[in-house]
C-alpha positions as CSV (number, residue, x, y, z in Angstrom):
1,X,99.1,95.6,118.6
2,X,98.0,98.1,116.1
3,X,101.2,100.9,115.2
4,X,101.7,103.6,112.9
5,X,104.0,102.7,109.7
6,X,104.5,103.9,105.9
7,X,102.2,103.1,103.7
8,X,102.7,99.3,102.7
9,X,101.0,97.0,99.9
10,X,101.2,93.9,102.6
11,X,97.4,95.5,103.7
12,X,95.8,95.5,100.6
13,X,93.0,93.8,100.9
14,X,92.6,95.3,103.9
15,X,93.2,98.8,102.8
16,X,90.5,98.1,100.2
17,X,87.7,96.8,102.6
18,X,87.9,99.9,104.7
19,X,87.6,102.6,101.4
20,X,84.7,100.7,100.6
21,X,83.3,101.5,104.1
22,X,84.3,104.9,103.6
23,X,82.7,105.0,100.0
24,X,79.4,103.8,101.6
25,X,79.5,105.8,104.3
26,X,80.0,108.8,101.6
27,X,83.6,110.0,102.8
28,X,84.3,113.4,101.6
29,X,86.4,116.5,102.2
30,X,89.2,114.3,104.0
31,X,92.5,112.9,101.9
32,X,91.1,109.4,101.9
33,X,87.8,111.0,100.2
34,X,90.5,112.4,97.8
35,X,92.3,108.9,97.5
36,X,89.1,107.6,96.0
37,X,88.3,110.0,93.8
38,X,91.6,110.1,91.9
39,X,92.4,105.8,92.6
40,X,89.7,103.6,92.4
41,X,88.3,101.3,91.7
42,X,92.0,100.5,89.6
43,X,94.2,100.2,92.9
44,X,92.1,96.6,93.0
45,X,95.0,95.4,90.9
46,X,98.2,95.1,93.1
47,X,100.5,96.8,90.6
48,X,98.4,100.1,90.5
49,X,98.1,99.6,94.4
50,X,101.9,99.3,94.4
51,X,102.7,103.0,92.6
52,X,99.7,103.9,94.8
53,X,101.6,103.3,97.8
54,X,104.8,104.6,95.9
55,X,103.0,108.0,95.2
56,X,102.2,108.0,98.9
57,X,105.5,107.8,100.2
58,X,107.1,110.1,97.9
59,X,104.8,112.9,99.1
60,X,106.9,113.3,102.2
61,X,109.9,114.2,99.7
62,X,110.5,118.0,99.1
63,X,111.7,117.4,95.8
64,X,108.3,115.7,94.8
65,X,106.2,117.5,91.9
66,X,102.7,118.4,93.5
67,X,100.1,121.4,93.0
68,X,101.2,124.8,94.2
69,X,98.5,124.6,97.1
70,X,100.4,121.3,98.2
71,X,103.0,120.9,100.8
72,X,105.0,117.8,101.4
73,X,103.2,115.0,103.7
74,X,104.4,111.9,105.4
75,X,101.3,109.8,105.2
76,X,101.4,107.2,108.1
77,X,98.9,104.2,108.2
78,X,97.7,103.0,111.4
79,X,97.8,98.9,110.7
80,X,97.4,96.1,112.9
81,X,99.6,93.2,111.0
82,X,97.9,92.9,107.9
83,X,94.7,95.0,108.8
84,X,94.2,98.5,107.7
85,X,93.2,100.6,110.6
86,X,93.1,103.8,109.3
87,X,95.4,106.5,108.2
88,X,97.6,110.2,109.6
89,X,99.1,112.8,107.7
90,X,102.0,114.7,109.2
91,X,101.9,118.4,106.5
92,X,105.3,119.4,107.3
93,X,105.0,123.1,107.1
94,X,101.8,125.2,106.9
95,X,100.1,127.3,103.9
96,X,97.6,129.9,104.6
97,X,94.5,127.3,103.7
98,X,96.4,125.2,106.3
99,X,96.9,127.5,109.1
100,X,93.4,128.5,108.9
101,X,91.5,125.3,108.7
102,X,93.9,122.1,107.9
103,X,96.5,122.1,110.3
104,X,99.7,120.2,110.4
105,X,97.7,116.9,111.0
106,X,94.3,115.0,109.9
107,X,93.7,111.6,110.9
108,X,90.4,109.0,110.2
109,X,89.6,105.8,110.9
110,X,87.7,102.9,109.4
111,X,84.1,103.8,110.0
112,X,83.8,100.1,111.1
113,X,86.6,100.4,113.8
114,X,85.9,103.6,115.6
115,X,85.1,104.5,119.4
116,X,87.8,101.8,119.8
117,X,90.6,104.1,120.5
118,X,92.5,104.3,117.2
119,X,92.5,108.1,116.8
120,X,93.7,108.9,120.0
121,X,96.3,106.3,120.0
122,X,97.4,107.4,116.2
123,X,97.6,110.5,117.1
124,X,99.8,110.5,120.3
125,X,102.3,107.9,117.8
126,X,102.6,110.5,115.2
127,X,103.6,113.6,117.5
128,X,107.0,112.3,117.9
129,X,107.1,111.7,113.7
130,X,106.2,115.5,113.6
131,X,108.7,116.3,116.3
132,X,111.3,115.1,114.0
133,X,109.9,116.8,110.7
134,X,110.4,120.1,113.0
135,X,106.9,120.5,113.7
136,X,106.2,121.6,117.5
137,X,104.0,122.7,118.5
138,X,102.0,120.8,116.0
139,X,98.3,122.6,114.5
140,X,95.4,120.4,114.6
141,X,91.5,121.3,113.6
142,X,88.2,119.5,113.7
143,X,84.8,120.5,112.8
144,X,83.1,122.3,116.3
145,X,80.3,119.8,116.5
146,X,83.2,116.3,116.2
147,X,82.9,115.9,119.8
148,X,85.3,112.9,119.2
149,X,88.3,114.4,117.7
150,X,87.5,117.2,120.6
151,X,87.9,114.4,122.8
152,X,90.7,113.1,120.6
153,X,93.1,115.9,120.5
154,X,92.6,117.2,124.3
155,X,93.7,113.8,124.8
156,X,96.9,114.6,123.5
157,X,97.9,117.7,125.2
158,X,95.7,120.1,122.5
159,X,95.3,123.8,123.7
160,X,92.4,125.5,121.8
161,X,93.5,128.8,120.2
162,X,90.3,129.5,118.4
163,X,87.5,128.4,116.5
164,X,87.2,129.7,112.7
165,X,84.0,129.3,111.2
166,X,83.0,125.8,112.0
167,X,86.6,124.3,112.8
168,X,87.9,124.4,116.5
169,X,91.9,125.0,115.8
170,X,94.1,122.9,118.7
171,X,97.9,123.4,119.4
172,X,99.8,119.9,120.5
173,X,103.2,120.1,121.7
174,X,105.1,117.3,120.1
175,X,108.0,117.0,122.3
């Protein structure tokens, strides 16, 4: 039964199968395009996937060094046992970029294991999470013509406040 937990090294393999789909399938603009940009191909070896996952985790800390434009994020993966499903990030507060076209949360999944559920399922598990970070009502966007994460965060409770440019903006209650 898949379930959302912190990033862990006991999916590597798996982790790395699924950024290869997202490398052929030209991921881009999201943070896992970002985590291939700045990681591989060295997070092959399990030490430099370990402080991977280590840099990961530490994002959720305040006290983490990051760019000004970042915020802290609790990263959550979306595994079933050993098998990488995909991943959510939790942005606990909200910068202008954010507010405008980011919101609070982003999710994807494996290109190989979509229309199976996984989104909507990730995201209704990681509403509580942002309940407790003191998020609520959580901000969640999507590109106007992703008729799946439409689907996706309606699922979830989303009221539409707007769209802005080509991003439909979605307010989710998380408690």
């Amino acid at each position: 039964m898949p379930e959302l937990v912190l990033p862990t090294t006991s999916v590597h393999e798996s982790f790395l199968e699924a950024m290869d789909e997202f490398i052929a399938e030209g991921a881009e603009n999201s943070q896992t395009a970002a985590w291939i940009e700045h990681n591989a191909p060295g997070w092959r070896e399990p030490e430099a996937f370990a402080r991977f996952v280590d840099a990961v985790r530490a994002d959720a800390l305040e006290e983490t060094p990051r760019p000004a434009h970042h915020v802290p994020c609790t990263t959550l993966w979306w595994v079933d046992g050993e098998t990488y499903l995909g991943r959510l990030a939790i942005r606990h507060v909200l910068n202008d970029f954010l507010l405008d076209v980011g919101g609070h949360i982003g999710y994807d999944v494996r290109p190989t294991r979509r229309r199976e559920g996984h989104a909507t399922a990730m995201l209704r598990h990681a509403l509580p999470w942002a309940g407790d970070l003191g998020v609520d009502p959580a901000l969640v966007t999507c590109d106007d013509d992703n008729v799946g994460s439409v689907r996706v965060i309606e699922a979830a409770g989303g009221v539409l406040e707007d769209v802005r440019g080509d991003k439909r903006r979605y307010w989710v209650p998380t408690s």
